[in-house]
C-alpha positions as CSV (number, residue, x, y, z in Angstrom):
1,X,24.0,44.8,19.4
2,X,24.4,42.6,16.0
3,X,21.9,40.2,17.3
4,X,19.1,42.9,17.9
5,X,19.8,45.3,15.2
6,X,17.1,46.0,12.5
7,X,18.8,48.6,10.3
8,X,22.3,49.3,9.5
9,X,23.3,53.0,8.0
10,X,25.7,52.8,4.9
11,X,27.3,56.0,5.2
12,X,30.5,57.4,2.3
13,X,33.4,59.7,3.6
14,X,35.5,61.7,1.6
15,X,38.1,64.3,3.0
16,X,40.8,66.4,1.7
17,X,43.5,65.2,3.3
18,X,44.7,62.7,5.5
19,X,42.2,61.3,8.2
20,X,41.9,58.3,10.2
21,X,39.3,55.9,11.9
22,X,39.5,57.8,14.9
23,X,39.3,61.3,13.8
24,X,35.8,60.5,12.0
25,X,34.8,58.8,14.9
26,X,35.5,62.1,17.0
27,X,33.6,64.1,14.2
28,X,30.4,61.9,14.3
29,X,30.2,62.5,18.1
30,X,31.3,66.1,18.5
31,X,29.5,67.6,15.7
32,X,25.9,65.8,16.7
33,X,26.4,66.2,20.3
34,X,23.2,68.1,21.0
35,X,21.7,68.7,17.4
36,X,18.7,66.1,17.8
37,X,18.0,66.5,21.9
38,X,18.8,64.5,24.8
39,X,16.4,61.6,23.3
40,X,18.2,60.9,20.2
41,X,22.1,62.3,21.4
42,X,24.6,59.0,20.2
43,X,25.8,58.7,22.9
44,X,23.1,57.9,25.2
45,X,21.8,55.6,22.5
46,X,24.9,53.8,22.5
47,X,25.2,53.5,26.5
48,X,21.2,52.4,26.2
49,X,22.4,49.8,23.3
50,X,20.0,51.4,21.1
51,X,22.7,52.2,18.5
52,X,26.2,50.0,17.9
53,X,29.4,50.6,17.5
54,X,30.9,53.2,14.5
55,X,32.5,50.9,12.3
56,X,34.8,53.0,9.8
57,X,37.1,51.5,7.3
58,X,39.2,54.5,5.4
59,X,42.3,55.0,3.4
60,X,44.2,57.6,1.8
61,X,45.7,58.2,-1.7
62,X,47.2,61.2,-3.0
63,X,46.7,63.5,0.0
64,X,42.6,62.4,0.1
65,X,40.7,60.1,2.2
66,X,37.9,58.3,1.5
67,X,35.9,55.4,3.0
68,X,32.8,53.6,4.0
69,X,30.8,54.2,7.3
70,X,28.4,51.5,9.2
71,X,26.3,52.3,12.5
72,X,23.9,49.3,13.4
73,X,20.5,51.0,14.4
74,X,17.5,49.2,16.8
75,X,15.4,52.8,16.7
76,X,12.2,52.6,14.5
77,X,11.9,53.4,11.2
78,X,11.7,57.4,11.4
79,X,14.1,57.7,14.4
80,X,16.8,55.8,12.3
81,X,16.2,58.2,9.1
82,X,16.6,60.8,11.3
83,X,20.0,59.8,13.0
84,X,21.3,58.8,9.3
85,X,20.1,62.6,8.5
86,X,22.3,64.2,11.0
87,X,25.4,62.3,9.7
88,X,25.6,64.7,6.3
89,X,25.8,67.5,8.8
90,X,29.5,67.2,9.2
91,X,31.6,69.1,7.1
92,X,35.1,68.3,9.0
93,X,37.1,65.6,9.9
94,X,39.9,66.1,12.1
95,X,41.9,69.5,10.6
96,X,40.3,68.9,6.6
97,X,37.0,69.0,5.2
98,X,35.0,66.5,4.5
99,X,31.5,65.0,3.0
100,X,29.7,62.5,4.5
101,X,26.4,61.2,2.4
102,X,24.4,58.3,3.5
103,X,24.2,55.6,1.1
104,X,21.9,52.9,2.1
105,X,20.0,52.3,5.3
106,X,19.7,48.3,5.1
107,X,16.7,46.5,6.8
108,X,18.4,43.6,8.4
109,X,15.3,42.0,8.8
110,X,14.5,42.1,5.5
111,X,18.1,40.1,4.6
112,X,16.8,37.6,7.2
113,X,13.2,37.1,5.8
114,X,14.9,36.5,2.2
115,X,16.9,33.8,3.7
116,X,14.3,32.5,5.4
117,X,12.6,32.4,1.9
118,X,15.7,31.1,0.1
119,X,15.8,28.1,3.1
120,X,11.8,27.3,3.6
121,X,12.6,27.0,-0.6
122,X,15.2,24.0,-0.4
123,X,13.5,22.3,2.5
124,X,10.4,22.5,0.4
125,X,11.9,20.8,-2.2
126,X,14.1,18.3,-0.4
127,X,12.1,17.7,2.8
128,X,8.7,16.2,1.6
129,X,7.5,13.8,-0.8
130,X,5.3,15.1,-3.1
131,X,3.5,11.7,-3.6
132,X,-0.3,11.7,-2.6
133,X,-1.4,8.1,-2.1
134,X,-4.9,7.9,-3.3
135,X,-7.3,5.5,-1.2
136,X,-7.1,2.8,-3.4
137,X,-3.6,2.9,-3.1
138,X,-3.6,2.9,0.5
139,X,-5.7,0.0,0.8
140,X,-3.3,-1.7,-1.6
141,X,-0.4,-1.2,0.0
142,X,-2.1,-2.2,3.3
143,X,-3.0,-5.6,1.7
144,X,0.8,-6.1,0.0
145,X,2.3,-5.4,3.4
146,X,0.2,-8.1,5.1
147,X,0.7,-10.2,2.6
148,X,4.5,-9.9,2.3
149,X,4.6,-10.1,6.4
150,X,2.5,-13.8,6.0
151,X,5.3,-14.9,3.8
152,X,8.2,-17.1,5.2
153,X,11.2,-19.2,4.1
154,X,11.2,-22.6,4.2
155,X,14.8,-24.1,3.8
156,X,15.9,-21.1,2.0
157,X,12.1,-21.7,-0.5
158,X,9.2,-18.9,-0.1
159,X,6.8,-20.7,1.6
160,X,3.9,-20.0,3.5
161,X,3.1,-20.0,6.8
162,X,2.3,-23.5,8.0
163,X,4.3,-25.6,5.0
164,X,6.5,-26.5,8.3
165,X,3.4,-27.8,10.2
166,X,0.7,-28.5,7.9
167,X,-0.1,-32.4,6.8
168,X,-0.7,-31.2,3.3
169,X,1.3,-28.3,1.2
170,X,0.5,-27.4,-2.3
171,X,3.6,-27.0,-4.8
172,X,4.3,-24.2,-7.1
173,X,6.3,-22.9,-9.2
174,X,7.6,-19.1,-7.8
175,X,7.3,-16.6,-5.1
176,X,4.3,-14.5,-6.9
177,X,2.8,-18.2,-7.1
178,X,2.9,-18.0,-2.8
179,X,1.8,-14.8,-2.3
180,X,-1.1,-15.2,-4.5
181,X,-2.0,-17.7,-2.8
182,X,-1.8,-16.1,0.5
183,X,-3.6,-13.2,-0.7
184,X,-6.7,-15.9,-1.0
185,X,-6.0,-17.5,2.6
186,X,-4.3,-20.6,1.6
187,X,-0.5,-20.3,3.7
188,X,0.5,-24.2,2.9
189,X,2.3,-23.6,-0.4
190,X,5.5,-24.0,-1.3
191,X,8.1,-22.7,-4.2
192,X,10.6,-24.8,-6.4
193,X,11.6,-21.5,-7.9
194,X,12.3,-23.1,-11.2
195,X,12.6,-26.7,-13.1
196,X,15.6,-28.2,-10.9
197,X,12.9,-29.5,-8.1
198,X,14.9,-28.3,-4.8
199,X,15.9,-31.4,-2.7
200,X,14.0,-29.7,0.2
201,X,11.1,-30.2,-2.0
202,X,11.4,-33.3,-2.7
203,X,12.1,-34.5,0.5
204,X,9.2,-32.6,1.7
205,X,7.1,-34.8,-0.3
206,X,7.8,-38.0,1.1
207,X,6.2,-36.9,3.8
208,X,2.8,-35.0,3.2
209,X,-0.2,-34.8,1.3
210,X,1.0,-33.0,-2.2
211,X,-1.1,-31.3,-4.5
212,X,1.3,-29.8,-7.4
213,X,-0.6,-27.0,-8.5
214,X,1.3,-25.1,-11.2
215,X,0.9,-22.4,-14.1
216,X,-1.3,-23.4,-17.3
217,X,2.0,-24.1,-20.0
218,X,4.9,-26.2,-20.7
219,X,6.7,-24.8,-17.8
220,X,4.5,-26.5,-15.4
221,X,4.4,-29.6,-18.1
222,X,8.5,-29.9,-17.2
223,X,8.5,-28.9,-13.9
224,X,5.7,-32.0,-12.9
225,X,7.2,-34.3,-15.1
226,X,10.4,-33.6,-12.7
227,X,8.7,-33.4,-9.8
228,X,7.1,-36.7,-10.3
229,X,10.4,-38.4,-10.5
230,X,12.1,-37.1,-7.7
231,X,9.4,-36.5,-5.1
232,X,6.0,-38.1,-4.3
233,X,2.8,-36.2,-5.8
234,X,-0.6,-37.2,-4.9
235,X,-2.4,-34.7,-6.6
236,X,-2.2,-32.2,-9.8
237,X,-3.5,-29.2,-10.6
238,X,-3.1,-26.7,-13.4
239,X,-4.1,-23.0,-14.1
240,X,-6.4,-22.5,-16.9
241,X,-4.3,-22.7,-20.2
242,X,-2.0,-20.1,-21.0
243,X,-2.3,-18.4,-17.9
244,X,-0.4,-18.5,-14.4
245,X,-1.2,-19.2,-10.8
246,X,0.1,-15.9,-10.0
247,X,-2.7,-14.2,-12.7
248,X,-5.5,-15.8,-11.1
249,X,-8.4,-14.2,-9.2
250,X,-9.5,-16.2,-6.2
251,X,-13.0,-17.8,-7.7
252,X,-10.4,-19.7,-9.9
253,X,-7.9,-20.5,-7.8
254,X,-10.9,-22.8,-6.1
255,X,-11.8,-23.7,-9.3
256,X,-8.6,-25.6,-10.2
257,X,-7.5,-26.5,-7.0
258,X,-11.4,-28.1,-6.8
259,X,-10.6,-30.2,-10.1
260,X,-7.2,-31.5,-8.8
261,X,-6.7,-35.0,-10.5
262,X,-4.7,-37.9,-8.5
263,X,-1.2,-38.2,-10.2
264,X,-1.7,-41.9,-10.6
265,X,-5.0,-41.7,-13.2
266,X,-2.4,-39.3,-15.4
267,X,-0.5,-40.9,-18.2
268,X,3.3,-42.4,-16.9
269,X,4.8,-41.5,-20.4
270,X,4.1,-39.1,-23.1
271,X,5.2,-35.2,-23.9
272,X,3.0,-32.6,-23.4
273,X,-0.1,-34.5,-22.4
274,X,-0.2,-34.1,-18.8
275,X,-2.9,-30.9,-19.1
276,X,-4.8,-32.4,-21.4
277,X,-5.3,-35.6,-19.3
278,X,-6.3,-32.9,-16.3
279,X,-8.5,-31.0,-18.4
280,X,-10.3,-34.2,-20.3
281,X,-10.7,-35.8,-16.1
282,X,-12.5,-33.0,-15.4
283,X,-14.6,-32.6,-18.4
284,X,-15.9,-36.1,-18.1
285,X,-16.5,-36.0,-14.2
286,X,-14.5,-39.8,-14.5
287,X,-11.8,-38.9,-11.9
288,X,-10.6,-41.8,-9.9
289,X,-12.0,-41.4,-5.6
290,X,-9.3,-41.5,-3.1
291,X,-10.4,-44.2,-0.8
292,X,-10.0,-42.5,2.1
293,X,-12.4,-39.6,1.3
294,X,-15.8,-41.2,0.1
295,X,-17.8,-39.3,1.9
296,X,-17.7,-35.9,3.9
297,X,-18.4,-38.4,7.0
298,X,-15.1,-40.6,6.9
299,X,-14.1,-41.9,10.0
300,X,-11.2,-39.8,10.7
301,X,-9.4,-42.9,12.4
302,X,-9.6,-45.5,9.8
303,X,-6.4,-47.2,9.0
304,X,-3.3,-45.5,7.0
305,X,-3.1,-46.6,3.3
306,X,0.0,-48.2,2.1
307,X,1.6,-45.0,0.8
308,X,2.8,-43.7,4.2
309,X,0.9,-40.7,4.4
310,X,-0.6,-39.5,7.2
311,X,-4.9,-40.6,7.6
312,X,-6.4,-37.3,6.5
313,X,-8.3,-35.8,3.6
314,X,-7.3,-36.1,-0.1
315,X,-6.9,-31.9,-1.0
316,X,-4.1,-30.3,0.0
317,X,-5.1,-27.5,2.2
318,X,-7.1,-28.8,4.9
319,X,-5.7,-32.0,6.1
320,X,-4.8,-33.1,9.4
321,X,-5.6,-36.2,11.6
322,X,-8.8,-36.0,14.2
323,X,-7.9,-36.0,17.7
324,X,-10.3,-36.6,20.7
325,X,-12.0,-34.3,22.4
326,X,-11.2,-31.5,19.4
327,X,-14.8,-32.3,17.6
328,X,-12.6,-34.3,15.0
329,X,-11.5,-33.0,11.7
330,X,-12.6,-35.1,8.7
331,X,-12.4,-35.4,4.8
332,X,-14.5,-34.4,1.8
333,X,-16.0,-37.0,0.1
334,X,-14.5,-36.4,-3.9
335,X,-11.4,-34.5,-4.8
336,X,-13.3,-32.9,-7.4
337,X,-15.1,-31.4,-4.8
338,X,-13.5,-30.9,-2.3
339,X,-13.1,-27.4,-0.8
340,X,-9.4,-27.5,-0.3
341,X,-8.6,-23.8,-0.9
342,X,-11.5,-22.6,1.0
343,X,-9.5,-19.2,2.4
344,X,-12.0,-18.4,5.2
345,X,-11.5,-21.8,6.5
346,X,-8.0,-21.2,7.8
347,X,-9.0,-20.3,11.0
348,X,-7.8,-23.9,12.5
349,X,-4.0,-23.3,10.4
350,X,-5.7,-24.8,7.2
351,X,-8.1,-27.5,8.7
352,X,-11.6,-27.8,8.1
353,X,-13.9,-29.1,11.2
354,X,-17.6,-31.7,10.2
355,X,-19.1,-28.6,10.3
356,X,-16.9,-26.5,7.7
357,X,-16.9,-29.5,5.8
358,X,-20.8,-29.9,5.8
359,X,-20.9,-26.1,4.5
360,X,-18.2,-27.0,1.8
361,X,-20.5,-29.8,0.5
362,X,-23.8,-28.1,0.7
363,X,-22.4,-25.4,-1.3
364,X,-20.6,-27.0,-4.1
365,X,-23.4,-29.3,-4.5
366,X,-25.5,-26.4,-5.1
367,X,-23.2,-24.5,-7.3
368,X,-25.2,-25.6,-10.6
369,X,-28.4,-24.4,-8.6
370,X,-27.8,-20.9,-7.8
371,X,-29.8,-18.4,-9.3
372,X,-29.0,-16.2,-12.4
373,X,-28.3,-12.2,-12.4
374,X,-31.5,-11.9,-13.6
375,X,-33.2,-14.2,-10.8
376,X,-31.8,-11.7,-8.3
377,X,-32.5,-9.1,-9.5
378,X,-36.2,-10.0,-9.4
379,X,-36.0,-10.9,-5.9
380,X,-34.5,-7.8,-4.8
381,X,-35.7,-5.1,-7.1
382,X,-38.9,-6.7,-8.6
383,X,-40.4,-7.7,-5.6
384,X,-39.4,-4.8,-3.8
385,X,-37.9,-6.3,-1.2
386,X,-36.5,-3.0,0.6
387,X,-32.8,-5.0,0.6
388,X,-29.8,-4.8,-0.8
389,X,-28.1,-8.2,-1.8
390,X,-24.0,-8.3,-2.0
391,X,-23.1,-10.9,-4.4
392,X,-19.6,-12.9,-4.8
393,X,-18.1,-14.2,-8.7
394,X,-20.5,-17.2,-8.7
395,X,-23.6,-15.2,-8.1
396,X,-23.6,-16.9,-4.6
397,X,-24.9,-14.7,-1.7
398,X,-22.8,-13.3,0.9
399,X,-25.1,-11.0,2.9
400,X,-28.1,-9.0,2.5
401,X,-29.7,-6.5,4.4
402,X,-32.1,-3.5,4.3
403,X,-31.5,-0.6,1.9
404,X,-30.5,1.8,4.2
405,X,-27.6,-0.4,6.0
406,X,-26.2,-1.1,2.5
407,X,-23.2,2.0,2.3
408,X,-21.6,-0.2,5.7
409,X,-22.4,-3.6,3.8
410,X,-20.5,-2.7,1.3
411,X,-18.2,-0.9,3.2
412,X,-16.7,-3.3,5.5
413,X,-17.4,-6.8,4.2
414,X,-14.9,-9.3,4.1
415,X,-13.9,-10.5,1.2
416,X,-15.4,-7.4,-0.9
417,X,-18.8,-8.5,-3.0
418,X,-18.1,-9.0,-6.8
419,X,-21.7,-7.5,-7.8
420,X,-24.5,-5.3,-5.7
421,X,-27.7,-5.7,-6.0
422,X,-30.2,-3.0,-4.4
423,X,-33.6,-2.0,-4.4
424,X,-33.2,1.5,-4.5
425,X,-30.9,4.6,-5.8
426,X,-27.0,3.6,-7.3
427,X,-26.2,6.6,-5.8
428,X,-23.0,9.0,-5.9
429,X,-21.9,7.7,-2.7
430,X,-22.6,3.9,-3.2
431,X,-20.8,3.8,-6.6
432,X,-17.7,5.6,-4.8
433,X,-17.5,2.7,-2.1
434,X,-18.2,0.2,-4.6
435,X,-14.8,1.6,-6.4
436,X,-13.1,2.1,-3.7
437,X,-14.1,-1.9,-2.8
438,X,-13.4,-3.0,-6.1
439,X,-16.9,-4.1,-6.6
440,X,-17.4,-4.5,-10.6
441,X,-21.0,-4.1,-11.1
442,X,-23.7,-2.4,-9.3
443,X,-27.3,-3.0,-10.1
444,X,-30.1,-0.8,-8.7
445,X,-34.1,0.3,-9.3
446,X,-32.9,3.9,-11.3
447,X,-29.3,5.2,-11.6
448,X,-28.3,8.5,-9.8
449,X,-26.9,11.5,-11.0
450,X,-22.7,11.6,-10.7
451,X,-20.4,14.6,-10.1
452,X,-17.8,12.3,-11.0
453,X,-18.8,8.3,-11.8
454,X,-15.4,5.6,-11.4
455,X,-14.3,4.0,-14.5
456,X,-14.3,0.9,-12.9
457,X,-17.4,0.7,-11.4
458,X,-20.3,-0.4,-14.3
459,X,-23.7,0.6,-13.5
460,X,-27.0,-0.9,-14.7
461,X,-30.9,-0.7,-13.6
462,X,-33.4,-3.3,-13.3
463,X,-35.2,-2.2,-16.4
464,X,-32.2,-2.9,-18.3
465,X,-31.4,-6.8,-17.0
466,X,-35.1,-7.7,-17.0
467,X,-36.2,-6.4,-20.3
C-alpha cells in the first residue's frame, strides 16, 4: 500500500487514562463502522487496498495517554478529507475518553516531486558540461586533433610521418616546430628537442638529404653550430629574425624553406654570423647551385655525388629517386627556388612528379609578376566581371567563379583564401563564412548592412582601393 499511496493522515490522540495500540485501533473501526456508507466504510477500503494499515505509536504518563496516528490514503483528494473528518468523531478509547484531531494530511507525491527537484538539481550541476564550443572552436579542435593524430615518434624524437621513409627530412628544434609544420603538409621533420643534438639525429643525417631549418635567434645559432659537427647538413634554413618556426604562418614557412642556403657556402668559423650569412645569400641572389638540381629537367638517374647521398633533389621535402615505369620524380632547378615545402604536394609521401615540379617553377618564376590588390580588384569589380575571385597571402589566385557560387567557394575551399574579392554585395552572410574561414579581408562593389559584423573580418569596397 506504501508504494501506491498519495496522502498520508497525521492524526493526535489524547486520552484520559491508560490506552493501548490496539484499543484505538478498535475505536477507529467501531465508531465509523457505518457513518460514511458502504463506499467509504474502512474496512472495505482496506480489504480493496484503497486505505493502509493504522499505524499508532502511543504511551502513557501519569494516568494519560497520548500519541500520534498515521493511515496511508490512495482515495482522491475530497474522499481522503472526508475519511480524515470522521476520525475527530471519536470520543472514546477503550473504557476513557479521548480526542482525536487530525494534524496534517501529507501529499506524498508532493515529497516525491521535491526530491525529484532536489535530484534533477545535482545532476544538473554535476552531469553536464556547461561549455558551448563555438564554430570556430570546433573547427579548431578538428584541425589540432588531426594534427596531433599525424604526429609520431621517431626513436623516442617527435617526428612526422615519413622521417622513417622519406630520402630528405628537415631538422628542428621542438615538438610545436613538427606540428607546425604538419599543420602546412610537410610530415618529414624531425625534433632535437634542445642543443645536445640526439645521436638518432645525428645518425639520421648520415644518411639523408638534411635541411636544418630552425627558429630566427641564437638558439638555432647553437643548436646548428652543433649540429654541424656531429651530423651531416646540406642545407640551412632560418625563421625570420626574432621569431620561431612554431610562430610562422604557412606563406613563410615556404618562404624560408625556399631561401635554404647549402651549409658549405656558410662561414666554418665565427659566433653569431651563421643568420646573417643566410640572410645576406639571399639578399644578393649569389647562392651557390647544387649540381644535381640545375634545372627542373635533371635526369633523375645521373650518377651519385661523392657525399653518399641518395641521387635526388636538393630541398628537403620532396626528394626521392625516379623509378621506371612511375613517370619519374625529378629535381628543381635552384634551391632558392625550389618548392620543397609545397604542402599540397604530399600526395606521393612528400615527392613531387615533372609535372608538380613544372607547376612549382612556373609559379615562383612568376611570383614578382602577379598582379597588385588593386589590379584585382579592377578585374573583378571594375570590369564587372559577375565573379568572385578567392585570393591566397601572395595575391596568387586560387579559384574564381561566378557571384552567386561564391558562399560554397568560400565555404569549402582547401586551404581557406587569405582575401575575397567579389563583384557584388559583402553581405551578412558572406562576412560570417569569411570569419568563420578565417579569411582576413573581404573586398566587394558596396558593403551590406550587419546585425552583427566579426572583428576579425575587415571589409572594404572598390571605391575605396581604387580611388
Amino acid at each position: 500500500m506504501d508504494d501506491t499511496a498519495k496522502y498520508l493522515i497525521h492524526a493526535s490522540i489524547s486520552a484520559d487514562g491508560v490506552v493501548e495500540r490496539s484499543d484505538v485501533v478498535g475505536a477507529v473501526f467501531g465508531q465509523t463502522e457505518g457513518l460514511l456508507g458502504d463506499e467509504l466504510d474502512l474496512r472495505d477500503l482496506q480489504q480493496s487496498s484503497k486505505v493502509g494499515r493504522i499505524d499508532v505509536q502511543i504511551d502513557s504518563e501519569n494516568g494519560h495517554s497520548f500519541g500520534q496516528m498515521t493511515i496511508a490514503s490512495s482515495l482522491d483528494k475530497v474522499e481522503t478529507a472526508i475519511l480524515a473528518a470522521s476520525l475527530e468523531t471519536l470520543t472514546r478509547v477503550g473504557p476513557c475518553q479521548a480526542v482525536i484531531e487530525v494534524t496534517n494530511i501529507e501529499d506524498v507525491r508532493e515529497a516525491k516531486r521535491r526530491m525529484v527537484v532536489e535530484r534533477a538539481k545535482e545532476l544538473l550541476s554535476e552531469s553536464f558540461d556547461d561549455t558551448v564550443m563555438s564554430s570556430t572552436e570546433i573547427l579548431e579542435a578538428v584541425k589540432e586533433s588531426v594534427r596531433v593524430e599525424d604526429i609520431t615518434e621517431y626513436k623516442g624524437l617527435p617526428a612526422g610521418p615519413r622521417v622513417a621513409d622519406s630520402d630528405a627530412i628537415i631538422v628542428v628544434e621542438g615538438r610545436a616546430d613538427v606540428l607546425t609544420l604538419l599543420r602546412y603538409g610537410i610530415k618529414n621533420a624531425v625534433a632535437v628537442e634542445g642543443t645536445n643534438v640526439p645521436d638518432a639525429v645525428a645518425g639520421l643525417t648520415q644518411e639523408r638529404t638534411v635541411t636544418a631549418f630552425l627558429d630566427g635567434d641564437r638558439g638555432g645559432e647553437l643548436i646548428l653550430r652543433e649540429l654541424s659537427q656531429v651530423g651531416d647538413v646540406d642545407y640551412v634554413a632560418f625563421a625570420p629574425d626574432g621569431r620561431s618556426v612554431e610562430d610562422l604562418d604557412r606563406a613563410s614557412v615556404v618562404r624560408a624553406l625556399r631561401n635554404k642556403v647549402p651549409l658549405s657556402s656558410l662561414p666554418e668559423d665565427g659566433d653569431g654570423d651563421f643568420r646573417a650569412a643566410v640572410a645576406a645569400a639571399n639578399g644578393s641572389g649569389d647562392v651557390p647551385t647544387d649540381p644535381r638540381t640545375e634545372s627542373p629537367t635533371t635526369d633523375a638517374s645521373s650518377t651519385p655525388p661523392a657525399d653518399g647521398h641518395a641521387n635526388g633533389p636538393a630541398d628537403a621535402v620532396s626528394e626521392a629517386p625516379a623509378e621506371a615505369g612511375t613517370g619519374g620524380t625529378v629535381t628543381v632547378g635552384k634551391p632558392t627556388e625550389t618548392a620543397s615545402t609545397d604542402a599540397d604536394a604530399d600526395a606521393n609521401g612528400g615527392v613531387l612528379t615533372e609535372s608538380e615540379v613544372e607547376a612549382v617553377a612556373e609559379a615562383v618564376e612568376s611570383t614578382d609578376q602577379r598582379p597588385s590588390l588593386a589590379d584585382h580588384v579592377r578585374e573583378v569589380i571594375a570590369d564587372e566581371s559577375g565573379m568572385a575571385r578567392l585570393l591566397d597571402d601572395d595575391l596568387g589566385i586560387d579559384d574564381e567563379v561566378a557571384v552567386e557560387k561564391v558562399y560554397d567557394a568560400v565555404e569549402y575551399a582547401d586551404p581557406a583564401p587569405a582575401l575575397v574579392v567579389v563583384d557584388g554585395e559583402a553581405s551578412q552572410k558572406l562576412v560570417d563564412i569569411a570569419a568563420q574561414r578565417g579569411v582576413g579581408h573581404v573586398v566587394a562593389r558596396s558593403a551590406g548592412e550587419y546585425v552583427k559584423k566579426p572583428v576579425s573580418v575587415r571589409v572594404r569596397t572598390a571605391d575605396q582601393l581604387l580611388d
